[in-house]
Z-matrix of the N, CA and C atoms (Angstrom, degrees):
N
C 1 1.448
C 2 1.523 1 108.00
N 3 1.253 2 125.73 1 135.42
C 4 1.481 3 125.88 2 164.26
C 5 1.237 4 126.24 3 -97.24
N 6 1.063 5 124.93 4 172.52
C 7 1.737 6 145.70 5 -174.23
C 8 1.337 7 122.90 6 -91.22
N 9 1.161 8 115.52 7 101.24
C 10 1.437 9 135.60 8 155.66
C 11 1.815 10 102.50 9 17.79
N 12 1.435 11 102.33 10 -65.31
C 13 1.035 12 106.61 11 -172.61
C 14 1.808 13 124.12 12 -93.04
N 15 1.462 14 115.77 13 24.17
C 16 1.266 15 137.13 14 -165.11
C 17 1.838 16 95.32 15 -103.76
N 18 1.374 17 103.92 16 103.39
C 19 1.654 18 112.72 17 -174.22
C 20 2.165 19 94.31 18 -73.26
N 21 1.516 20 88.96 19 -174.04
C 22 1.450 21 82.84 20 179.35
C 23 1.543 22 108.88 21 -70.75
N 24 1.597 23 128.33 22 -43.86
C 25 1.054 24 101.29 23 -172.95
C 26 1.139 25 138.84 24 -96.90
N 27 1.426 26 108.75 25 32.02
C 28 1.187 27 128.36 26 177.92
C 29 1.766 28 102.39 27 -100.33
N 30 1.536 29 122.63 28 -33.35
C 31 1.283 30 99.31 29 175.42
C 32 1.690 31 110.87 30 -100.04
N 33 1.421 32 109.20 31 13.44
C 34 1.694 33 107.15 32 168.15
C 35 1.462 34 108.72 33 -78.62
N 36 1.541 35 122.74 34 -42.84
C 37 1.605 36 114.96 35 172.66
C 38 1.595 37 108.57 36 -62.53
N 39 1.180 38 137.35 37 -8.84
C 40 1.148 39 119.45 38 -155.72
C 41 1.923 40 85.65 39 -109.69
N 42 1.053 41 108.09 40 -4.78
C 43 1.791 42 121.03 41 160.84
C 44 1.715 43 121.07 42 125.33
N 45 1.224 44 113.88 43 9.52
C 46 1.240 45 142.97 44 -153.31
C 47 1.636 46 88.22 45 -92.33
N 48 1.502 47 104.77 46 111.46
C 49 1.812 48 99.76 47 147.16
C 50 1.417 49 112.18 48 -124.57
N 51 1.204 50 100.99 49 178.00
C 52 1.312 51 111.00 50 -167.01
C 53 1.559 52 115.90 51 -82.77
N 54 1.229 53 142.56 52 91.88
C 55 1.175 54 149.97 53 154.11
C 56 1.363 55 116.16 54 -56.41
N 57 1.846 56 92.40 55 138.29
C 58 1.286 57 117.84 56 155.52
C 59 1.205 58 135.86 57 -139.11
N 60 1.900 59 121.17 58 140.57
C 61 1.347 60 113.01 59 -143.43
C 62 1.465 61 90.37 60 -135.88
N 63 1.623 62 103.43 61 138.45
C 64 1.586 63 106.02 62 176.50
C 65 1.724 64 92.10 63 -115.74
N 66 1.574 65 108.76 64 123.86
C 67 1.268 66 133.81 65 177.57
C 68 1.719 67 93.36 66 -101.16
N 69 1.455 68 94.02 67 125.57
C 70 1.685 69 87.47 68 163.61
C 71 2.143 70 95.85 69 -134.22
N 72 1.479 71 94.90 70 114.28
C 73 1.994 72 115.29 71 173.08
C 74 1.629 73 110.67 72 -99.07
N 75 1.226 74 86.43 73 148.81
C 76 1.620 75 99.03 74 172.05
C 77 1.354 76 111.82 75 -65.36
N 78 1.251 77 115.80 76 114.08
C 79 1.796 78 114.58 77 151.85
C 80 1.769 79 106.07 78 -14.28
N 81 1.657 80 117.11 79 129.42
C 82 1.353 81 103.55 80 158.62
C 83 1.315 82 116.25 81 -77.04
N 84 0.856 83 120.92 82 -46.79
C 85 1.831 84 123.53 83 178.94
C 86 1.548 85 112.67 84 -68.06
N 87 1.212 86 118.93 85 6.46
C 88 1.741 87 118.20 86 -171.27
C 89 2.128 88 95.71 87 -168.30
N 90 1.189 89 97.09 88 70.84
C 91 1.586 90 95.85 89 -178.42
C 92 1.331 91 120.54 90 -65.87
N 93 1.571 92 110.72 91 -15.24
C 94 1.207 93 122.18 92 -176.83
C 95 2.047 94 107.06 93 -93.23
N 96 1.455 95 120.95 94 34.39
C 97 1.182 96 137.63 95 -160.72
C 98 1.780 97 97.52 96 -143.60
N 99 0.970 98 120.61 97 136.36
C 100 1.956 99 128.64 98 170.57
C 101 1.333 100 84.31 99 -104.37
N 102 1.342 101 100.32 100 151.96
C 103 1.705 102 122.02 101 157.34
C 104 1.693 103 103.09 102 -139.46
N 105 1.120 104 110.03 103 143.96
C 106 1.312 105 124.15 104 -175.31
C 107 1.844 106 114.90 105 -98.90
N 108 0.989 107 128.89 106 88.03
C 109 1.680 108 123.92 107 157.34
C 110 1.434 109 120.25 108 -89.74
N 111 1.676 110 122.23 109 132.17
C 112 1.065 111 127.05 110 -142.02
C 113 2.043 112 79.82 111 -112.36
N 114 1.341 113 131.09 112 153.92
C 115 1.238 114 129.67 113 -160.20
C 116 1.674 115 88.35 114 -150.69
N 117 1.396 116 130.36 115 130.21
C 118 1.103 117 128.94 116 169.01
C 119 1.849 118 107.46 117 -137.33
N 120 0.799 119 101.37 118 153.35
C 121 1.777 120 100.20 119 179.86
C 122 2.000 121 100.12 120 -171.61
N 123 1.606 122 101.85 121 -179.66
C 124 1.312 123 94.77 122 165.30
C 125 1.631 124 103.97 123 -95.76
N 126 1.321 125 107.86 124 154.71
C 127 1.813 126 104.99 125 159.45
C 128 1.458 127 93.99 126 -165.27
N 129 1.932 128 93.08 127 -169.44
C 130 1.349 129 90.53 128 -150.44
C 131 1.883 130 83.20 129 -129.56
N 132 1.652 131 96.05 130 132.78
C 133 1.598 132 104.47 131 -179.33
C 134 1.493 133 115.55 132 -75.15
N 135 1.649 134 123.02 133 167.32
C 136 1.124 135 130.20 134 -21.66
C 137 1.347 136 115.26 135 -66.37
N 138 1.605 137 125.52 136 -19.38
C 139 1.146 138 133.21 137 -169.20
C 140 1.537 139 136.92 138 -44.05
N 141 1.792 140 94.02 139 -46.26
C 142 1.456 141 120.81 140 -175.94
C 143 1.691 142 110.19 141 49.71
N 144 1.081 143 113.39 142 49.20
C 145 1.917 144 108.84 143 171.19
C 146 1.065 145 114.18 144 -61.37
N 147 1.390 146 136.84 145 -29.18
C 148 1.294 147 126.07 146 -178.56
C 149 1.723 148 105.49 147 -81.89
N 150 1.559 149 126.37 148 -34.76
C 151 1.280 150 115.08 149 165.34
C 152 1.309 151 121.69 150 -60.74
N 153 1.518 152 118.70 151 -41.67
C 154 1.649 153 126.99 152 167.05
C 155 1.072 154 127.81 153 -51.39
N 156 1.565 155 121.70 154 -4.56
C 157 1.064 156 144.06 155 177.77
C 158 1.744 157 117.34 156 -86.80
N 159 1.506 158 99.08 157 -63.70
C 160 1.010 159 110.96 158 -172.69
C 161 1.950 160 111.75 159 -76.95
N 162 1.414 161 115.55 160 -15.07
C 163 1.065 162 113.77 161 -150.03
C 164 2.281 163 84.31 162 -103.80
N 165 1.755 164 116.55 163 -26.91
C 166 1.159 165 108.40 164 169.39
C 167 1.708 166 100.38 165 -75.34
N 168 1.066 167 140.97 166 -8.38
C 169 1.826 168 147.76 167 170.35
C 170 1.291 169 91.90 168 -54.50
N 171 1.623 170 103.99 169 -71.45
C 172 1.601 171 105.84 170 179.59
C 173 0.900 172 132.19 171 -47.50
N 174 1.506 173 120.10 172 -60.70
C 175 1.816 174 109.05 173 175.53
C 176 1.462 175 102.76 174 -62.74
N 177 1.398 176 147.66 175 -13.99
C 178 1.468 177 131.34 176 -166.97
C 179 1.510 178 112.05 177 -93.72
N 180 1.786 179 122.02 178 -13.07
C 181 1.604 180 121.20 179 -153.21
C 182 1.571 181 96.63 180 -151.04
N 183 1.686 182 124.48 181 -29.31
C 184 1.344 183 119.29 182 178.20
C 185 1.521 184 147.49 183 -83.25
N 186 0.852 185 126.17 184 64.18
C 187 1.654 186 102.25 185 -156.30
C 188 0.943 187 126.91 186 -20.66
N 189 1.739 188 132.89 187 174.65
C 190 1.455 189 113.77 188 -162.83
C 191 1.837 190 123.81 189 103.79
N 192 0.817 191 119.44 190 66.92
C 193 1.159 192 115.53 191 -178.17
C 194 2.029 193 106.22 192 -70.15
N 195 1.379 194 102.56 193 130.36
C 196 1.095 195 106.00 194 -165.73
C 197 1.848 196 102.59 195 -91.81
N 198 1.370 197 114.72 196 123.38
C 199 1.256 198 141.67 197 150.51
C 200 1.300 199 131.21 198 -21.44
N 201 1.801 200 103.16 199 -80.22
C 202 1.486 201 120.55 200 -175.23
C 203 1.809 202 105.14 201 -163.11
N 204 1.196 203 104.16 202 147.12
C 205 1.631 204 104.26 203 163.45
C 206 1.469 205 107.06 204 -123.50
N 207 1.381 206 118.02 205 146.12
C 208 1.540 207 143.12 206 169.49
C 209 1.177 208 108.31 207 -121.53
N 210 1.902 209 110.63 208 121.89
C 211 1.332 210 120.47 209 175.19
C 212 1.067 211 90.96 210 -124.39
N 213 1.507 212 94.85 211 153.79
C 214 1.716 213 121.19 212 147.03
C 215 1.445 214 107.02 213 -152.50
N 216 1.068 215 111.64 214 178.82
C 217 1.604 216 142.74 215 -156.06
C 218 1.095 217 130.64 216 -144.86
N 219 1.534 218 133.73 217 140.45
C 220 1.590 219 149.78 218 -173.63
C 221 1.603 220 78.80 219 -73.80
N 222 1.199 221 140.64 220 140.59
C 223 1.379 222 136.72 221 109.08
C 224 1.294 223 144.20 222 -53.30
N 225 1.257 224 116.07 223 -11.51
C 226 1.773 225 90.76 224 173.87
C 227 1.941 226 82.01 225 -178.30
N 228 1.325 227 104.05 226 165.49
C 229 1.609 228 121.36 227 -141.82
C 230 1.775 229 84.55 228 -90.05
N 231 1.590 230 126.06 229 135.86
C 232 1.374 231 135.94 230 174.25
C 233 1.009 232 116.37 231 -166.29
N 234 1.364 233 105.27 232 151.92
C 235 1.720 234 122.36 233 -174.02
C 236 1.054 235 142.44 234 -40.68
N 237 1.040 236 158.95 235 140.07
C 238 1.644 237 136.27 236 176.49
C 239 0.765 238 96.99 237 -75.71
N 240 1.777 239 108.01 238 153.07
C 241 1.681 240 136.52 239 -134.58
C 242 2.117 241 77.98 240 -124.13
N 243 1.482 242 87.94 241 121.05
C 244 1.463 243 89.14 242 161.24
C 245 2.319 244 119.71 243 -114.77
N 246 0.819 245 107.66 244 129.91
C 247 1.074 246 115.76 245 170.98
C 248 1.367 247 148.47 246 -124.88
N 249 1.294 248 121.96 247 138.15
C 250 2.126 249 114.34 248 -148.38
C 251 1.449 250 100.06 249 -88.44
N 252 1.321 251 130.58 250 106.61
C 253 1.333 252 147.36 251 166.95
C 254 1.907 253 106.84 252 -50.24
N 255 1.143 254 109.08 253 108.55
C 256 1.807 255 118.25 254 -175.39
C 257 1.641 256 89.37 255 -68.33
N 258 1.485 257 137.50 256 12.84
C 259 1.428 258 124.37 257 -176.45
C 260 1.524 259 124.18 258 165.13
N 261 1.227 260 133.86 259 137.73
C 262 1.573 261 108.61 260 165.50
C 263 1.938 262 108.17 261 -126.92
N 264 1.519 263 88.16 262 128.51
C 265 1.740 264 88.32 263 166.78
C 266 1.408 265 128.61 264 -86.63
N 267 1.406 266 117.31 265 141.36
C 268 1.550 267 126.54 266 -172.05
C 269 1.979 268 96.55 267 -93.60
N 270 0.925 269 85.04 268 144.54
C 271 1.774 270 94.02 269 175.54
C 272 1.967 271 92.58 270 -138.42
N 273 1.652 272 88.63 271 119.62
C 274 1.351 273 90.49 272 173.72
C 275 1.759 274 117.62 273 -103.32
């Protein structure tokens, strides 16, 4: 578990990447329906405790019977990616 005060890259050296998980649950009112909520946090692989966490939350407090989960993961700690925009549009 980390500290309140533990920024991201302070809990990525400590082994933490950033996961992301596509949960797809049954509609409660239409079980025969998937809905997709997308779940991102840091945790730590293969284990995922912080998803195991949130995902026994879910079956214990959410409606929704959950389907399937899809993870993946940042591998390894890098820079922000800068890139030259060919333009920007104004919308008034």
């Amino acid at each position: 578990m980390h500290h309140a005060d533990d920024g991201p890259l302070a809990r990525q050296l400590k082994g933490y990447r950033l996961a992301t998980a596509e949960i797809l649950y049954r509609m409660p009112d239409h079980p025969s329906l998937l809905q997709t909520f997308v779940w991102q946090h840091y945790d730590i692989a293969p284990d995922y405790p912080e998803l195991r966490r949130f995902l026994a939350f879910w079956a214990e407090r959410i409606e929704g019977e959950l389907f399937s989960v899809r993870v993946g993961r940042a591998e390894i700690v890098t820079p922000g990616r800068y890139a030259r925009v060919a333009g920007v549009w104004r919308l008034h």
